[in-house]
N, C-alpha and C positions, 0 to 999 in steps of 0.2 A: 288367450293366454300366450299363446307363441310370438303374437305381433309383441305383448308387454317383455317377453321376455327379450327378443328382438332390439326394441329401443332401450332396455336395460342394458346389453351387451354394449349397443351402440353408445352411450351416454358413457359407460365403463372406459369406452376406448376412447371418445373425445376427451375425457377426463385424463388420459393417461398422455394422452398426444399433446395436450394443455399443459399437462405439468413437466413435459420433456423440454419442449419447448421455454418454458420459462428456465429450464435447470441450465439449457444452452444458452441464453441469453444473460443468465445471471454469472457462469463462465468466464463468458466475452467480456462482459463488464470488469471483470475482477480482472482480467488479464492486460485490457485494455487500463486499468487503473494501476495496473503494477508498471507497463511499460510507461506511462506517461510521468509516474511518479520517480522511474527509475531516469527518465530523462530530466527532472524536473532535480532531483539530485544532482545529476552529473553536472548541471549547470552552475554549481555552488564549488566548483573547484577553482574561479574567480577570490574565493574565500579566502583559499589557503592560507595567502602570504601572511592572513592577519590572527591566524587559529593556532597554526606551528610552534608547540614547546620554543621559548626562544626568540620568538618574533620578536624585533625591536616597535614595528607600528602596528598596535592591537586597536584600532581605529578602522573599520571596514571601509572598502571605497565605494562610493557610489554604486558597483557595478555590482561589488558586492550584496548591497543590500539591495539591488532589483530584482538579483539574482534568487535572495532569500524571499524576497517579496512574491516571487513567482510559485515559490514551491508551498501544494496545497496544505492546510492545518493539518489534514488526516494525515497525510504524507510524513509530512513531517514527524509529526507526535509517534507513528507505528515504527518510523524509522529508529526513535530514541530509545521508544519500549524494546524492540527487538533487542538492539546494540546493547540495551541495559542486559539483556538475558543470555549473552552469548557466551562470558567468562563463566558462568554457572555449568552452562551445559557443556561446555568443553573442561569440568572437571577441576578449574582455577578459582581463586577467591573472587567473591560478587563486587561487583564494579563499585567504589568509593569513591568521591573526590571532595576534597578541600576545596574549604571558599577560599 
């Protein structure tokens, strides 16, 4: 009885070391995903000249669009989602824009 209770305990705590483990790793992942994403952004300021209320050449350059070509789906789409949600939550009308 005491040995079963034994490898209960112990099965308990590799279970518990197992799943800390994963929660660390899954972290890193996310952090590691937000820095690369947040890098993968900054490299899209190449964009600007062609984005800017006012721009006379709305035609991307090249550099432009390797730039866009690099930054991943997910990145990108969470980037939109967010920015879509940001006038809501700072208390302003939700984000509209004309074709």
């Amino acid at each position: 009885m005491a040995a079963t209770k034994s490898l209960v305990s112990l099965s308990s705590r590799a279970t518990l070391v197992f799943a800390l483990i994963a929660l660390v790793v899954q972290t890193q992942a996310q952090t590691y995903s937000a820095q690369t994403c947040s890098a993968q952004l900054g490299n899209l300021n190449v964009c600007a000249p062609f984005v800017f209320p006012g721009a006379t050449n709305t035609n991307p350059s090249p550099d432009c669009c390797t730039a866009l070509q690099a930054v991943e789906h997910d990145c990108l789409c969470s980037t939109i989602r967010i920015s879509a949600r940001i006038p809501t939550q700072c208390n302003l009308p939700p984000l509209s824009c004309g074709g």
